[in-house]
C-alpha positions as CSV (number, residue, x, y, z in Angstrom):
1,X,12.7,-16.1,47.1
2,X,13.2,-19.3,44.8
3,X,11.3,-19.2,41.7
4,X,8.7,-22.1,41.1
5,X,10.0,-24.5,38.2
6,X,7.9,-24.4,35.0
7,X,6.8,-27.7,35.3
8,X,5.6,-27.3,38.9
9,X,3.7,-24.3,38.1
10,X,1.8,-25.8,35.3
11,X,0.8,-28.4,37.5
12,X,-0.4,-26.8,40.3
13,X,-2.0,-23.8,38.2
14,X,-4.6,-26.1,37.2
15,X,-4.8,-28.7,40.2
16,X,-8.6,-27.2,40.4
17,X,-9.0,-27.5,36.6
18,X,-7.8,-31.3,36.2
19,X,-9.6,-32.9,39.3
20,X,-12.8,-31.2,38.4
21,X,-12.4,-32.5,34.2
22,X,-10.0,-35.1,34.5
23,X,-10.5,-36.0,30.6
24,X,-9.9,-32.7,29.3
25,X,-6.1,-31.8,28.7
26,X,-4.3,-28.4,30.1
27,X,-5.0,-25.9,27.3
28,X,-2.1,-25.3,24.5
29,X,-0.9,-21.7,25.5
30,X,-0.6,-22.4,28.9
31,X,3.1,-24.2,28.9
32,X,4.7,-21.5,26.6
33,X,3.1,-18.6,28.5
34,X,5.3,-20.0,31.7
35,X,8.3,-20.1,30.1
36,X,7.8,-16.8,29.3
37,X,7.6,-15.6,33.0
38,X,8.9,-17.8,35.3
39,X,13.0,-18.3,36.1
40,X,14.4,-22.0,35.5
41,X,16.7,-23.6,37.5
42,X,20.6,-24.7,36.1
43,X,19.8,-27.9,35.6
44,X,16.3,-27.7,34.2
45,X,18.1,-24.7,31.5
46,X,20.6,-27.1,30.7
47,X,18.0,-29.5,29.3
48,X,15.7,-27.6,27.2
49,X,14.1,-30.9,25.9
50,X,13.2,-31.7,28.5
51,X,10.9,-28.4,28.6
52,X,9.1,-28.5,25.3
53,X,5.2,-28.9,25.7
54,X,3.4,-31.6,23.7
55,X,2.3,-30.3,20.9
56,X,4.1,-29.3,17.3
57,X,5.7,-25.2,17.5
58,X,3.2,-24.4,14.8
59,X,0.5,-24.9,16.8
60,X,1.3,-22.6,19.7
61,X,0.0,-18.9,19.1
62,X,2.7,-17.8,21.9
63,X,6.1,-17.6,19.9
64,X,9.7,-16.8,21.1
65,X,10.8,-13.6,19.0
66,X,13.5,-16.0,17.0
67,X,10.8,-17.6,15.9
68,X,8.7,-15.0,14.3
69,X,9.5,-15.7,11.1
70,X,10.9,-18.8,11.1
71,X,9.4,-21.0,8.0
72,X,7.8,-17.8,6.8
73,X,7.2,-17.0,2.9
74,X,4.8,-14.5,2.6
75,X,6.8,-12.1,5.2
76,X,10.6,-13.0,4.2
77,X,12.2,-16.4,3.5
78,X,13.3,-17.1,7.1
79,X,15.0,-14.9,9.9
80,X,18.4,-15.6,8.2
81,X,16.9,-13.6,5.2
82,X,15.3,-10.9,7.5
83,X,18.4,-10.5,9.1
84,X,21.8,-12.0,7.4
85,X,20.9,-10.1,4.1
86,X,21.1,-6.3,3.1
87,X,18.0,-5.3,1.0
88,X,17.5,-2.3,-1.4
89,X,14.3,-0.2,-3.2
90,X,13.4,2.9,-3.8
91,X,11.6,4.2,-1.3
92,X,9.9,7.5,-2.8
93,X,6.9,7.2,-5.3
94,X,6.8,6.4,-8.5
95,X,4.4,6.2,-11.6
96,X,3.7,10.2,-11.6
97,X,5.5,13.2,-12.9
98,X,9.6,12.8,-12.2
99,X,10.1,14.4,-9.2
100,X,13.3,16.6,-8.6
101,X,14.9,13.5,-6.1
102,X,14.4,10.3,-5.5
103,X,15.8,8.1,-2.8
104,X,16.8,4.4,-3.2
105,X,18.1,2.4,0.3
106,X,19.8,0.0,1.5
107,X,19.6,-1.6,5.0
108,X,21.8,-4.8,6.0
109,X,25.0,-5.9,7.6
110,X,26.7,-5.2,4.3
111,X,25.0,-2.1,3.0
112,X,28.2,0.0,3.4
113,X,30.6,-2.3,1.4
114,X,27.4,-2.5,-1.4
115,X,27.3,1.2,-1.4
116,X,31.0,1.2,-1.4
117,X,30.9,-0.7,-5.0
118,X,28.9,1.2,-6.6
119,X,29.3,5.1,-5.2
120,X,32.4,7.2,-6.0
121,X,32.9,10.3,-3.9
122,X,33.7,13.4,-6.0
123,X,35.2,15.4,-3.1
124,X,37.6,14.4,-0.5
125,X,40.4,12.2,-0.2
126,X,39.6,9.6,-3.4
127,X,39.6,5.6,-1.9
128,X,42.3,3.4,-3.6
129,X,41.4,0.5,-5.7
130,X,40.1,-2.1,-3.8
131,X,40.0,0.0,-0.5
132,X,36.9,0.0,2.2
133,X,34.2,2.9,2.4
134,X,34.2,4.4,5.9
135,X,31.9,7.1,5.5
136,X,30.6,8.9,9.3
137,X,27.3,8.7,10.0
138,X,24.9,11.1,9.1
139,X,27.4,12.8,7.4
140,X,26.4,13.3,3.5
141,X,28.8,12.9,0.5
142,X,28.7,14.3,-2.8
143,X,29.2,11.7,-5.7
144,X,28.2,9.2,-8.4
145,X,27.2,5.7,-8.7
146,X,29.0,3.7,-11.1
147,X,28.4,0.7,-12.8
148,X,30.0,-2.8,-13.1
149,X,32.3,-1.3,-15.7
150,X,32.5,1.7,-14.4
151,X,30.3,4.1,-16.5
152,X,28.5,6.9,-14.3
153,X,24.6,6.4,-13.4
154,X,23.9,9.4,-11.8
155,X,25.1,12.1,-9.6
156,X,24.2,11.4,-6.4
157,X,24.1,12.7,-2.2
158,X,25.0,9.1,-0.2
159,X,23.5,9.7,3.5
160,X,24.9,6.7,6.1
161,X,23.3,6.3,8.8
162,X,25.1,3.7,10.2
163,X,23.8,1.2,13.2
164,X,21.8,1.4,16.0
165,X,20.8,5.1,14.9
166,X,18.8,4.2,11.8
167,X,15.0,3.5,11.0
168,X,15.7,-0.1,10.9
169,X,18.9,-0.6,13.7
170,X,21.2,-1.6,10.7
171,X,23.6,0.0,8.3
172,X,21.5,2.2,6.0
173,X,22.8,4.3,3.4
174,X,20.6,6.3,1.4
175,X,21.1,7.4,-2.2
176,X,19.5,10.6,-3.2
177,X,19.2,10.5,-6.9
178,X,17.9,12.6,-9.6
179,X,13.7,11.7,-9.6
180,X,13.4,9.9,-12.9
181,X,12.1,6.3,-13.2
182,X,15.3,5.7,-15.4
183,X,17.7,7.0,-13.1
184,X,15.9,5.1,-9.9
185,X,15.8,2.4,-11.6
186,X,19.5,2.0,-12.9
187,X,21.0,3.2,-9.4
188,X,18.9,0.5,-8.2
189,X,19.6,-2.3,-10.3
190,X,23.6,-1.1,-9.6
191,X,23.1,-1.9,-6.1
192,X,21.3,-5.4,-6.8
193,X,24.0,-6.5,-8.9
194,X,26.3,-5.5,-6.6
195,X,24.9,-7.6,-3.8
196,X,22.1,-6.3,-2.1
197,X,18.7,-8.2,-2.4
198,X,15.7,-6.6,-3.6
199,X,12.8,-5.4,-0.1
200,X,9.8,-7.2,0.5
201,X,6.8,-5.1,1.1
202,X,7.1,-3.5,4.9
203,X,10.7,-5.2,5.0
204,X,12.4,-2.2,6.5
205,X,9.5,-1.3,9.3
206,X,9.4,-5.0,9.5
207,X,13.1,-4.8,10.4
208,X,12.3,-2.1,12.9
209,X,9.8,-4.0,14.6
210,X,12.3,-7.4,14.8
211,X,15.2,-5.1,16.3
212,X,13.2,-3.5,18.6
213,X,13.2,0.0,17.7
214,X,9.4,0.1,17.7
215,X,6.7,-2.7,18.3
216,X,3.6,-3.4,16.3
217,X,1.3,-1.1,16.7
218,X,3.4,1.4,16.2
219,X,4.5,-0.5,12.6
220,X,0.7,0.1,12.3
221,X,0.9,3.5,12.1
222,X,3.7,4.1,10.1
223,X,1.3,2.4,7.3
224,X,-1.5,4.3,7.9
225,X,0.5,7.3,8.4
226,X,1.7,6.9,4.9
227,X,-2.4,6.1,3.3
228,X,-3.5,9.1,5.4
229,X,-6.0,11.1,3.3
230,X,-6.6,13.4,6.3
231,X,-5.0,15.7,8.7
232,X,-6.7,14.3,11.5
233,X,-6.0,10.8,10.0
234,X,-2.2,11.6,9.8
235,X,-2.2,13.2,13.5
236,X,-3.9,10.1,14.9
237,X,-1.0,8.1,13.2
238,X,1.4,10.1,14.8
239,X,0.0,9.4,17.8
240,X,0.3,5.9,17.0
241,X,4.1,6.0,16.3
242,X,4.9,8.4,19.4
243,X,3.4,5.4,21.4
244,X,0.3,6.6,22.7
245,X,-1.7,3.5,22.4
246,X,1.0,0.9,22.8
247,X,1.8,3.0,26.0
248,X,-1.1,2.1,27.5
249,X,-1.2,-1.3,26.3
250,X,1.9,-2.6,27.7
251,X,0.9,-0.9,30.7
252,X,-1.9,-3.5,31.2
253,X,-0.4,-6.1,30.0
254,X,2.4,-5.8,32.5
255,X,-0.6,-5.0,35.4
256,X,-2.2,-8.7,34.3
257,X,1.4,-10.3,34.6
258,X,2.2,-8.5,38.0
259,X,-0.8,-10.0,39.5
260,X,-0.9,-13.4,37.9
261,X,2.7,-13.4,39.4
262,X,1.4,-12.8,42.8
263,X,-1.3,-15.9,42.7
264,X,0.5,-18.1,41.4
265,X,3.6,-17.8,44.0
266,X,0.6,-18.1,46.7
267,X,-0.6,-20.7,45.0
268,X,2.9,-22.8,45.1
269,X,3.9,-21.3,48.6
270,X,0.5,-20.5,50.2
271,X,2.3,-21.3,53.8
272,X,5.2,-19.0,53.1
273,X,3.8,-16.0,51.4
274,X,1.3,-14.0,52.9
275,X,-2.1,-13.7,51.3
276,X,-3.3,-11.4,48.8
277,X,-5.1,-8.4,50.0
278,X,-8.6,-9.8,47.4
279,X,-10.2,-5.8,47.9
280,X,-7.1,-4.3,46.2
281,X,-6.9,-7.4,43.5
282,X,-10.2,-6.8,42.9
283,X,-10.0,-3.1,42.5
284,X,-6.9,-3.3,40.3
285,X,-9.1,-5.7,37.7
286,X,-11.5,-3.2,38.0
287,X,-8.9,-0.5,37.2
288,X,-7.6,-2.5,34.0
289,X,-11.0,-3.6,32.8
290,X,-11.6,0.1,32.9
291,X,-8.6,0.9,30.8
292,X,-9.2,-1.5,28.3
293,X,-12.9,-0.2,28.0
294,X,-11.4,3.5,27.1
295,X,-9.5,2.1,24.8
296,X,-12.5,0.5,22.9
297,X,-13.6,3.5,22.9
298,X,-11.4,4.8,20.0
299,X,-12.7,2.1,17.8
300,X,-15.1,3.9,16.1
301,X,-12.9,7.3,15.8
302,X,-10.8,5.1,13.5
303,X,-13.9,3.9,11.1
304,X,-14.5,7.7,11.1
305,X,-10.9,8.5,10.1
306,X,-11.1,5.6,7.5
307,X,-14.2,6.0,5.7
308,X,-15.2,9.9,6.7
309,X,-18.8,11.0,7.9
310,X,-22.0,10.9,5.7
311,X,-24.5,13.3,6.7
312,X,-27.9,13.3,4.9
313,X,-29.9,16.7,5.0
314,X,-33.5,15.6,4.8
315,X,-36.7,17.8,5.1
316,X,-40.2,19.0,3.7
317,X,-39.7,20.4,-0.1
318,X,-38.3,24.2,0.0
319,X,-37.2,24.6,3.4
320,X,-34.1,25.4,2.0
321,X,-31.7,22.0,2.2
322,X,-30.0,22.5,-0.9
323,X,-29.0,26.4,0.0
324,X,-27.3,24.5,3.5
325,X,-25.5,22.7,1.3
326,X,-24.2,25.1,-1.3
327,X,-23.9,27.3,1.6
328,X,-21.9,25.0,3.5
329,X,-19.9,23.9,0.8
330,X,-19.3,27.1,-0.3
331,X,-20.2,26.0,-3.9
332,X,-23.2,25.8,-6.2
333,X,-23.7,21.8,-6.1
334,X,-27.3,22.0,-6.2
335,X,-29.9,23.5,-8.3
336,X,-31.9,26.3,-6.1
337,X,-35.0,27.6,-7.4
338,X,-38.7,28.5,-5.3
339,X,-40.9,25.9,-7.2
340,X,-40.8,23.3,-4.4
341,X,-39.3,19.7,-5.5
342,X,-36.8,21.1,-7.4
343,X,-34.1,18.2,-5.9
344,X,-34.6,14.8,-7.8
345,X,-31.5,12.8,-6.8
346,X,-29.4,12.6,-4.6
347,X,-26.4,15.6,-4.8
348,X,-22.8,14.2,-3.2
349,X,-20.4,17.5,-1.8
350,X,-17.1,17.4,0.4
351,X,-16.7,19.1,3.1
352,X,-13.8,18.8,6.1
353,X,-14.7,19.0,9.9
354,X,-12.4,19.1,12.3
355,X,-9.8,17.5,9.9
356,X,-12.2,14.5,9.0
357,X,-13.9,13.9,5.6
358,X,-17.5,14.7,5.2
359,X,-19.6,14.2,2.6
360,X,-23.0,15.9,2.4
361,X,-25.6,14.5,0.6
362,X,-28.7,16.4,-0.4
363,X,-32.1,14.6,-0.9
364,X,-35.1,14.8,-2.1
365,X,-37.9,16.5,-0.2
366,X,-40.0,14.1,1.2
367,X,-43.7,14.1,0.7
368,X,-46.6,12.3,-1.2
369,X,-46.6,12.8,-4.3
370,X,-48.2,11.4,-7.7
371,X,-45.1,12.3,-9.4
372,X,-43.4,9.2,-10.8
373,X,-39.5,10.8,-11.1
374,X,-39.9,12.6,-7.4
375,X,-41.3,9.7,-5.6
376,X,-38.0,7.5,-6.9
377,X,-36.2,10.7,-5.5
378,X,-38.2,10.1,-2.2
379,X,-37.7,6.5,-2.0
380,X,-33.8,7.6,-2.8
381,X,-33.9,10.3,0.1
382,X,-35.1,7.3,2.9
383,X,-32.4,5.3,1.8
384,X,-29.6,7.9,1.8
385,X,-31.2,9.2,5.8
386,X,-31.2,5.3,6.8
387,X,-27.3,4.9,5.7
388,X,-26.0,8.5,6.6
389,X,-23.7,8.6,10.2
390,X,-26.0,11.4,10.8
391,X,-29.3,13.1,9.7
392,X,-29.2,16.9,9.3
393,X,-33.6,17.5,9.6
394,X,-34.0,20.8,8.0
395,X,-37.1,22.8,8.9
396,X,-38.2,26.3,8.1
397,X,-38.3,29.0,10.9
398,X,-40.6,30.8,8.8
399,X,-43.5,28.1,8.7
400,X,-42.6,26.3,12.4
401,X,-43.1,23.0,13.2
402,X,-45.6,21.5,11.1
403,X,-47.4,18.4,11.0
404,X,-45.6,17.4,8.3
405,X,-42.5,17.8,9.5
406,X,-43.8,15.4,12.6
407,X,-44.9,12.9,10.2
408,X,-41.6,13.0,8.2
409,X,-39.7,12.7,11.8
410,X,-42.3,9.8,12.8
411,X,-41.6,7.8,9.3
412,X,-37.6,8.4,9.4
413,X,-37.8,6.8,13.2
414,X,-39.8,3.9,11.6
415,X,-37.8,3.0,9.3
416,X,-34.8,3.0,11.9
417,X,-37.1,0.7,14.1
418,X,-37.3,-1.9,11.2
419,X,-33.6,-1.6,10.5
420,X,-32.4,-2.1,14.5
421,X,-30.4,1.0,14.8
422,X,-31.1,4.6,15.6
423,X,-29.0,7.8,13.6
424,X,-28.7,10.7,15.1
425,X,-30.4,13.5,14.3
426,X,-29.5,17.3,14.4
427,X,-32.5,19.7,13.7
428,X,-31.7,22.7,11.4
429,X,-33.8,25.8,11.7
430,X,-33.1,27.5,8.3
431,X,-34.3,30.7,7.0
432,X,-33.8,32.5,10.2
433,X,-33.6,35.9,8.5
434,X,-37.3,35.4,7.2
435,X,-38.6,35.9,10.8
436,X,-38.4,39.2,13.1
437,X,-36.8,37.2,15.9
438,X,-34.8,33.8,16.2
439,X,-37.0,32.2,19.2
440,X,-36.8,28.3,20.0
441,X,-40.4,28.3,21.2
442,X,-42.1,26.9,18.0
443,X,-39.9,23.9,18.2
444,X,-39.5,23.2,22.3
445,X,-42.3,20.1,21.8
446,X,-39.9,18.6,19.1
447,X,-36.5,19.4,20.5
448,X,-35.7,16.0,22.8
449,X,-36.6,14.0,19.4
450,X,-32.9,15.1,18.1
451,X,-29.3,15.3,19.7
452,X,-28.3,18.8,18.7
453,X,-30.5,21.8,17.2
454,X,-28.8,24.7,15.4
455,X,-30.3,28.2,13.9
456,X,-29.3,28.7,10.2
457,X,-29.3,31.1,7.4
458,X,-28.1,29.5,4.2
459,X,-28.1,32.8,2.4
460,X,-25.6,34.9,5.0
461,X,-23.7,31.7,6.1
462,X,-25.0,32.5,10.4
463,X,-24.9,29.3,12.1
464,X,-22.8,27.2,10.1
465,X,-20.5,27.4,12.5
466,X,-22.5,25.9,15.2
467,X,-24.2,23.4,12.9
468,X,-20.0,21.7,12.6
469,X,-19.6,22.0,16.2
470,X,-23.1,20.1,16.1
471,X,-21.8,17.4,14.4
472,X,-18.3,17.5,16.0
473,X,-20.2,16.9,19.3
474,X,-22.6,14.2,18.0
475,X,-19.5,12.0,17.2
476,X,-17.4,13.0,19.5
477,X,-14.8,14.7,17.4
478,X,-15.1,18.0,20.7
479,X,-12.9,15.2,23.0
480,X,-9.9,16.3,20.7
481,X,-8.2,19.3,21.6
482,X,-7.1,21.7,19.3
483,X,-3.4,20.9,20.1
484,X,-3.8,17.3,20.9
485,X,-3.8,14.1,18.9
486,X,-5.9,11.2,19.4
487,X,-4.6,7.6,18.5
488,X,-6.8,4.9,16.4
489,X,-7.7,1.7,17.0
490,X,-7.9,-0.7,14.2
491,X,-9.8,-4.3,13.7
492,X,-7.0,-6.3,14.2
493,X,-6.4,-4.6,17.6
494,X,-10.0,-4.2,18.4
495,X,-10.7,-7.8,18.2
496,X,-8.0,-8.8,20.1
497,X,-9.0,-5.7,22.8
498,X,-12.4,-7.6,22.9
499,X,-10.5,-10.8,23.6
500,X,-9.2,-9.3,27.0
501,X,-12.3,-7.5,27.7
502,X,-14.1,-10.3,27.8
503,X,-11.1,-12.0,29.9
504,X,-11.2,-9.3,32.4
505,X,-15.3,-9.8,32.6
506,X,-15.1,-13.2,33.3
507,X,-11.7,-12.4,36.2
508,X,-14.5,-10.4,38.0
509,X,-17.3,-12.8,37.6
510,X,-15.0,-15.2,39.5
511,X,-13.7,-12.7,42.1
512,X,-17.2,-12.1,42.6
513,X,-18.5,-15.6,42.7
514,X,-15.8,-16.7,45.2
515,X,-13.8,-18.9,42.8
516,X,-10.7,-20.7,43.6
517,X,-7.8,-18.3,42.7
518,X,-6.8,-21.1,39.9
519,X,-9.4,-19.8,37.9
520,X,-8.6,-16.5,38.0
521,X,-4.8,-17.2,36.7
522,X,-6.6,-19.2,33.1
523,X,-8.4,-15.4,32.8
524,X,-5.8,-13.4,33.8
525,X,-3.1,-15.2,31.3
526,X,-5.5,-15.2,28.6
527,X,-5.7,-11.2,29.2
528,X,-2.1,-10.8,28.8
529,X,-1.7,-12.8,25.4
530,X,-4.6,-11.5,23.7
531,X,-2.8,-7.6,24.7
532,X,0.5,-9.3,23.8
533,X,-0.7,-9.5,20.1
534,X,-1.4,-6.6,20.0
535,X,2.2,-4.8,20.5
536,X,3.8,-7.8,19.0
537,X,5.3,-9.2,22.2
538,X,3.3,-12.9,21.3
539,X,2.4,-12.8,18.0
540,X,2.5,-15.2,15.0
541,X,3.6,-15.4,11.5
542,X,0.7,-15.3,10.3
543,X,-0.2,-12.2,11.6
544,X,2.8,-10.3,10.3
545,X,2.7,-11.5,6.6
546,X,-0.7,-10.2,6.7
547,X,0.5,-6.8,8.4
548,X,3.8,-6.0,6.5
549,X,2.4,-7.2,3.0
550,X,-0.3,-4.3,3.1
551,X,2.9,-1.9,3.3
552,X,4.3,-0.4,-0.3
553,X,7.9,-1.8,-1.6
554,X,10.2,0.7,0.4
555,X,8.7,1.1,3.9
């Protein structure tokens, strides 16, 4: 079957939209989008002038991958930079104690005849004056780097890795060096004045992403890989680079351009085609809007992963909150004692859950009281309860439920009321071990106030177990399995997942509404660019420079 011309399609696309708003012009990103997906005849390719929409290139958000970084500073000075030049940096860490190695590299069309200036192998057949380098890929010699008059730098290992099978689809040679700043440094500055150019931030996973080894989101999470504070951080990272999330992504994003394929060759050839089968169209939107919804559902895994958990113990005076803690920190952060209000301030201790970073923070006990230095600790404690990710509500099994502890529940739920939002709440039973039995039935008229309730004895340690699969459940940390890994999504990503939420929303308000297939084309195209920046496939400058300058000189 013929393909429809660009210029056709764009026309009849929008028949609906231009009859019914004949003042309003065809939006910006549809003309580029086209190009992108539909076939051109001989003749209209051979004019490509001819095919340029309206408006100025910088003001299209849909870009042609040559153009990615054409007129770019912040990223690299142009593509012929990005790609013409070979760049060098030191790509392990500096600034603490000398390590035992340290690695500088260079990546570039000409990173084997730098290298070949500057290292002399000690081993091996020796290269004649003015002769090439032809080292084997991953193959390691031993030797040293040299100066411009010849005077040895360092004793060094040179690794080649020579293209496509690199980290950045170029040449790379890697110099492992003794770990000193001064040696680094010196190698370095042997291979810049031997030709090589000095890395931009992110330049050699931005090279990655231009050649096509990986695409953005997995660029993503080679950055956050490297800030990683957290094993469950770094897992979900790794997740990210092994393509979990773009996985699903592209998968989408191809499903949107499948079907706006189908309409809009049943659009153009409505007599020869037959029609579309609208249950299955509709129940493939409803299969994408789906996906994109689990998707969002990550969102707040990675604000976990970022900033770690704050859980508040609150609860009556000497029911035992700062013996959870200690107990649970296995350390003596807080003073204990029997005279009730001991706890003034607020006491901060780390914990780790399920790989993410907790902090616990003690309170106050909260009651009324005359006493000027505790009531600041009180007023401290409903601030720290109405800011926490979760409230641990500590109560003593050897007094039950008492009607101050309803109060203190009734004045924490309040305060949430005023503030619009709602924390959840895990009830504590401490001091288990004061009572002949453990028995739930003192607290069964309380128990659908909170999410989870645990049994506790701070003294032996019983229950602390079940209090972090508590809170593991609460946030939904359990949905991990022990072996598994569970990719993040970040804001950039997140905003530009609601952007084709809200896309594939308005696809089934139409469907639904009996709209004119046109209009479902403008929602299903704007589904597939907002997913497209995502993994990088329609992305601007813009977006990059702000990406790749977050990364550290040498990644």
């Amino acid at each position: 079957m013929a393909m429809v011309p660009a210029r056709r399609l764009l026309t009849t696309t929008h028949r609906l939209r231009l009859r019914l708003f004949p003042s309003l012009p065809p939006p910006p990103l549809l003309f580029p989008f086209i190009l992108r997906f539909t076939h051109h005849s001989p003749a209209a390719a051979s004019k490509p002038q001819n095919l340029k929409p309206p408006l100025p290139a910088q003001t299209l958000l849909v870009l042609r991958k040559d153009e990615r970084l054409s007129g770019s500073e912040t990223v690299v000075a142009g593509e012929e930079r990005a790609k013409g030049s070979t760049i060098a940096a030191i790509v392990t860490s500096l600034g603490g104690p000398a390590a035992a190695v340290g690695i500088v590299r260079l990546s570039g069309p000409d990173a084997v005849e730098i290298a070949g200036k500057v290292f002399r192998r000690k081993r091996g057949k020796k290269k004649s004056g003015g002769g090439l380098w032809r080292p084997r890929s991953h193959v390691v010699e031993y030797g040293v780097v040299v100066d411009r008059k010849g005077c040895v730098l360092d004793e060094v290992l040179a690794l080649p890795m020579l293209a496509p099978r690199s980290y950045t689809c170029e040449d790379v040679i890697e110099l492992q060096c003794h770990g000193s700043e001064v040696c680094l440094n010196r190698v370095l500055r042997a291979c810049l004045d031997a030709g090589a150019r000095h890395a931009e931030p992110g330049e050699f996973t931005l090279r990655a992403f231009l050649n096509g080894r990986i695409d953005l989101t997995q660029a993503e999470s080679v950055g956050t890989l490297i800030t990683a504070n957290s094993m469950a951080m770094a897992d979900a990272a790794l997740a990210g680079i092994q393509a979990c999330f773009s996985t699903v992504v592209k998968s989408v994003r191809d499903w949107c351009i499948r079907l706006l394929t189908d309409i809009e060759a049943r659009l153009d050839f409505e007599d020869e085609m037959p029609p579309l089968d609208l249950s299955s169209v509709k129940c493939e939107a409803n299969q994408m809007l789906d996906e994109v919804q689990m998707v969002l559902e990550n969102t707040n895994y990675d604000r976990i992963l970022q900033s770690g958990l704050q859980i508040a113990i609150v609860g009556r005076p000497n029911v035992g909150k700062s013996s959870l803690l200690n107990a649970w920190c296995k350390s003596e952060k807080a003073i204990v004692t029997d005279v009730a209000g001991t706890t003034r301030d607020v006491v901060e201790a780390s914990i780790t859950v399920r790989g993410i970073h907790v902090t616990l923070l003690d309170t106050a006990g909260i009651r009324d009281t005359e006493d000027i230095v505790e009531k600041i600790g009180v007023e401290r404690s409903k601030a720290v309860a109405l800011g926490a990710d979760i409230v641990i509500m500590t109560v003593s099994a050897l007094d039950g439920w008492t009607t101050d502890d309803s109060q203190l529940l009734k004045r924490i739920r309040s305060d949430e009321t005023l503030e619009g939002y709602s924390v959840p709440m895990i009830l504590v039973v401490n001091k288990v071990d004061c009572v002949p039995s453990t028995s739930s039935t003192g607290f069964d008229a309380c128990s659908h106030h909170f999410d989870r309730q645990v049994y506790t004895c701070a003294i032996s340690g019983q229950g602390l177990k079940d209090l972090e699969i508590a809170v593991s459940e609460t946030v939904g940390l359990n949905k991990i399995s022990a072996t598994g890994r569970r990719y993040t999504v970040n804001q950039r990503q997140c905003q530009q997942l609601v952007r084709a939420k809200e896309a594939l929303l308005r696809l089934k308000s139409s469907m639904e509404q009996d709209l004119p297939m046109d209009f479902w084309t403008i929602d299903l195209r704007e589904a597939a660019l907002a997913l497209g920046q995502i993994s990088g496939e329609d992305v601007s400058e813009e977006v990059l420079s702000n990406i790749f300058s977050k990364f550290c000189i040498g990644k």
